[in-house]
C-alpha positions in Angstrom: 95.1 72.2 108.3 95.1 70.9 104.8 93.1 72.3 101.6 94.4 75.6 101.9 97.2 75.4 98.9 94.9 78.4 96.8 93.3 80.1 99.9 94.3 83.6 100.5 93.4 85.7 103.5 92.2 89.8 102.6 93.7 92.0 105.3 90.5 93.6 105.9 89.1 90.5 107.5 91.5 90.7 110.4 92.5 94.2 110.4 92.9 94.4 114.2 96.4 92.0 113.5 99.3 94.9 112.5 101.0 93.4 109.6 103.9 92.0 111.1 101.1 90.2 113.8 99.1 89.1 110.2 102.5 87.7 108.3 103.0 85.6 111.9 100.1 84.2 112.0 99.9 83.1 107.9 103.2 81.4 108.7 101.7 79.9 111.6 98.5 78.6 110.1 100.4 78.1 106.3 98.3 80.3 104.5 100.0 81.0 102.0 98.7 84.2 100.3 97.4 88.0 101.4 95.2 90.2 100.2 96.5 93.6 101.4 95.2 97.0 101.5 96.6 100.5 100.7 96.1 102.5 104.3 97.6 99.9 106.7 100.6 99.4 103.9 101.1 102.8 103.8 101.1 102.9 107.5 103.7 100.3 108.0 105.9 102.0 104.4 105.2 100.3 101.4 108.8 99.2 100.6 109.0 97.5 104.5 105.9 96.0 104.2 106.9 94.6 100.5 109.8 92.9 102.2 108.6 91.3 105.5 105.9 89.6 103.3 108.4 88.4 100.8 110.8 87.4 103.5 107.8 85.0 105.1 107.1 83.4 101.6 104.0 84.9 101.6 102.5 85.4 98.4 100.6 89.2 98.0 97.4 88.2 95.9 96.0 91.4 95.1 95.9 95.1 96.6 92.9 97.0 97.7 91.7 99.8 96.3 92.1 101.8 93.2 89.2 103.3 91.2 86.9 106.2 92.6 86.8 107.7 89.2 83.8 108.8 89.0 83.6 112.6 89.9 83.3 115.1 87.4 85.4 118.3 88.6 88.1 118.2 86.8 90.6 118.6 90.1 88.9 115.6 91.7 89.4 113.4 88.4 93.2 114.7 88.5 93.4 113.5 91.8 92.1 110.2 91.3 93.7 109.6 88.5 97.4 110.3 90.1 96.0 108.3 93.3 95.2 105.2 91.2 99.0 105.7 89.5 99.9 105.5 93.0 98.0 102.1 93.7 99.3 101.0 90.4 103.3 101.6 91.9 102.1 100.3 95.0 101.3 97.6 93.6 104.4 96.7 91.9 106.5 97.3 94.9 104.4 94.7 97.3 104.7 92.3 94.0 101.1 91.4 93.4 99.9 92.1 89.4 96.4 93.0 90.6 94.8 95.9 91.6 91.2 95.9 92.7 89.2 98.6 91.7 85.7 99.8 93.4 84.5 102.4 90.7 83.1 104.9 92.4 79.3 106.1 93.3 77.0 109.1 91.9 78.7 112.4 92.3 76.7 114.8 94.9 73.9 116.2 92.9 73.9 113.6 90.1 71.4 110.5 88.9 73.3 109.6 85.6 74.9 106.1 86.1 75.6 105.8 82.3 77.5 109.2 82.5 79.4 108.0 85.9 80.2 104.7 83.6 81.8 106.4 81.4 84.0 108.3 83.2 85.1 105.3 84.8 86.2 104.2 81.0 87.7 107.3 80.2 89.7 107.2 83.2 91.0 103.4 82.3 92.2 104.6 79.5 94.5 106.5 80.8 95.1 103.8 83.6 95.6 100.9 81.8 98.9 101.4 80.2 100.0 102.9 82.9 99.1 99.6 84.9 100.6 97.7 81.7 104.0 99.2 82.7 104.2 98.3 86.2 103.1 94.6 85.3 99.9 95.2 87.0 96.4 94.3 85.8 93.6 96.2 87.3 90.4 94.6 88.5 87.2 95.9 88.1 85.0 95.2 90.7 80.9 95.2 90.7 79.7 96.0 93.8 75.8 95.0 94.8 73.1 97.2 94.1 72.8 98.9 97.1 76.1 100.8 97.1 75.4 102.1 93.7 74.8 105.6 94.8 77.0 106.5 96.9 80.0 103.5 96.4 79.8 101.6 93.1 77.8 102.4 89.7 78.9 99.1 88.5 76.6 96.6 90.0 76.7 93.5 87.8 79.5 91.4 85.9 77.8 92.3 82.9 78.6 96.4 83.8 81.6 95.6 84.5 83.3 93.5 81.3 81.0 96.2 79.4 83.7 98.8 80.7 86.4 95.8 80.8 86.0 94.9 77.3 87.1 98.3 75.8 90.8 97.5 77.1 93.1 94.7 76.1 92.4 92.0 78.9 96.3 92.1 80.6 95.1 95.4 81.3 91.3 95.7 82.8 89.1 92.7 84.1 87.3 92.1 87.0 86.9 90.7 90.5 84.3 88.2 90.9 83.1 88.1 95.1 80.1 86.1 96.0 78.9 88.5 98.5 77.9 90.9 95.4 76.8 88.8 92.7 75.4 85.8 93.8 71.7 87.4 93.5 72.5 87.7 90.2 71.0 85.0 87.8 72.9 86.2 84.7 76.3 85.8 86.9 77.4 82.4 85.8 76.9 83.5 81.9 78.9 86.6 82.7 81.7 84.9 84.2 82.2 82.0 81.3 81.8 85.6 79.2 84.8 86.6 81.3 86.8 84.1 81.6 86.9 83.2 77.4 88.4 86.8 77.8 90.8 85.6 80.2 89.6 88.5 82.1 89.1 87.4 85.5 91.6 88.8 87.4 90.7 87.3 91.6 88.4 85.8 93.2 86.9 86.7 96.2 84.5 84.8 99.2 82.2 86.6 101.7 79.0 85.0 102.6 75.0 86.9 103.2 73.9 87.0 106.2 71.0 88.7 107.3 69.5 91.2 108.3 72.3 93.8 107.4 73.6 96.3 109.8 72.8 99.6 109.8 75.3 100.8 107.6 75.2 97.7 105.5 78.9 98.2 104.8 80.6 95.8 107.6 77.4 92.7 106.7 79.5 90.0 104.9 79.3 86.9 106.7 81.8 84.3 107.6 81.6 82.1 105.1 79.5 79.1 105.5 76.9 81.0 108.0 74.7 82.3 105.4 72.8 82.2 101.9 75.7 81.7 99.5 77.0 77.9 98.1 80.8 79.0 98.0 81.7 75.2 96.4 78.9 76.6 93.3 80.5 79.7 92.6 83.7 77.9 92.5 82.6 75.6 90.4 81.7 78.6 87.8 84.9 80.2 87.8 87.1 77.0 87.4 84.6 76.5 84.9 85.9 79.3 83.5 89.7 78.9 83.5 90.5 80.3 86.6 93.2 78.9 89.1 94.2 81.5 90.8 94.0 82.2 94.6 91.0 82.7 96.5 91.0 85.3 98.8 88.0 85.4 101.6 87.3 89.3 102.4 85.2 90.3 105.1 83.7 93.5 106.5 82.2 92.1 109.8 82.0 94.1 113.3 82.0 91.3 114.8 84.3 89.7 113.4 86.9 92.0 114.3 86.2 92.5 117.7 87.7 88.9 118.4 90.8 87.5 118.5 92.6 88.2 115.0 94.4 84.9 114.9 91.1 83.1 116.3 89.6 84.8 113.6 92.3 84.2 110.9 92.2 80.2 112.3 88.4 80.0 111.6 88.2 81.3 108.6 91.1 79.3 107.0 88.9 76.3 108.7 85.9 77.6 107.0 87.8 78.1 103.2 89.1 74.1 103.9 85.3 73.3 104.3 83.2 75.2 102.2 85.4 76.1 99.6 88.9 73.8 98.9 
């Protein structure tokens, strides 16, 4: 398979492979980078899993998740905060200098997004150097609309380098993903905004399909089956100045009750179509 030199594969899109099973099959296919996430790393140790993806030649793109910073008891922000130093070490150990953040959704009882978005800045203050240290950037991340209540009070690019642009860029940007922004009209000004700031950090494919489950959560498509012009979006962040990987993350039932390597296969073939 050619076109796959910047393509990147997010562990969540196959996470029915173990690690081991999804470091195999990248080999196999030459991907050449992962996206990994926190729990399974944890599950498998953090140092272990840092060396059997450095031993394949595998390049870690970013880790998911920090952030979460949103609560107000002043417990729960300690313990988010020392969670997200933890993602930040994390991090360092697996040998990728991004960490993705979701922000974090209304506290139970609350309707004040401005007040939950700026907790989310106080807490990066404190975050940032830390990250800085470990030679990690972190990645803010707008999520759509819909999870704004209970996942994400950052919805839009603009939110997000709002928060981003308090902090020296090596230390907070953003994620740009198609599957949340590409509703969003004022989304191509917003990432020329960000990258003059040299502030985006990855970039990330999932494609719309409708209707949504119920649940909405596990609904982004495979890419090139729904609403979403992937070579577009592309086009805006290389625009832009970024090079970096691409990493295709999906949430899809579906998806995951097939064949991971099938699944891995497919949606390396659908990156060298839609997106290369």
């Amino acid at each position: 398979m050619t076109d796959l030199a910047r393509f990147s594969i997010n562990q969540m899109t196959v996470r029915q492979l173990s690690l081991p099973d999804l470091v195999d099959a990248c080999r196999e296919l030459g991907v050449p980078g992962v996206g990994l996430w926190r729990e399974p790393v944890q599950a498998y140790g953090v140092e272990a899993a840092a060396k059997l993806v450095r031993d394949a030649g595998l390049a870690v793109t970013t880790l998911c998740r920090g952030g979460f910073l949103t609560a107000i008891d002043p417990g729960e922000r300690a313990a988010a905060l020392a969670d997200n130093r933890r993602a930040v070490d994390e991090a360092a150990v697996l040998g990728t200098d991004t960490l993705v953040l979701v922000s974090g959704g209304l506290p139970a009882g609350s309707k004040d997004l401005r007040g939950a978005r700026e907790r989310i800045a106080d807490a990066l203050a404190e975050l940032g150097p830390y990250a800085e240290e470990h030679g990690v950037k972190l990645a803010i991340e707008p999520l759509h609309p819909m999870f704004a209540s209970d996942r994400c009070v950052v919805s839009t690019l603009a939110q997000a380098l709002d928060i981003a642009e308090r902090f020296p860029a090596h230390q907070v940007g953003v994620t740009v993903d198609t599957y949340h922004i590409w509703w969003d009209d004022q989304a191509p000004a917003q990432i020329a905004r960000a990258g003059a700031q040299g502030r985006i950090h990855t970039f990330q494919l999932a494609d719309w399909t409708t209707p949504l489950p119920e649940g909405v959560l596990n609904g982004r498509g495979q890419i090139g089956d729904g609403a979403i012009d992937m070579r577009e979006w592309k086009g805006h962040v290389e625009a832009a100045g970024y090079t970096g990987p691409i990493e295709v993350e999906l949430f899809n039932d579906a998806l995951w009750t097939r064949d991971g390597r099938e699944v891995l296969a497919e949606t390396a073939a659908r990156f060298a179509e839609h997106a290369a």
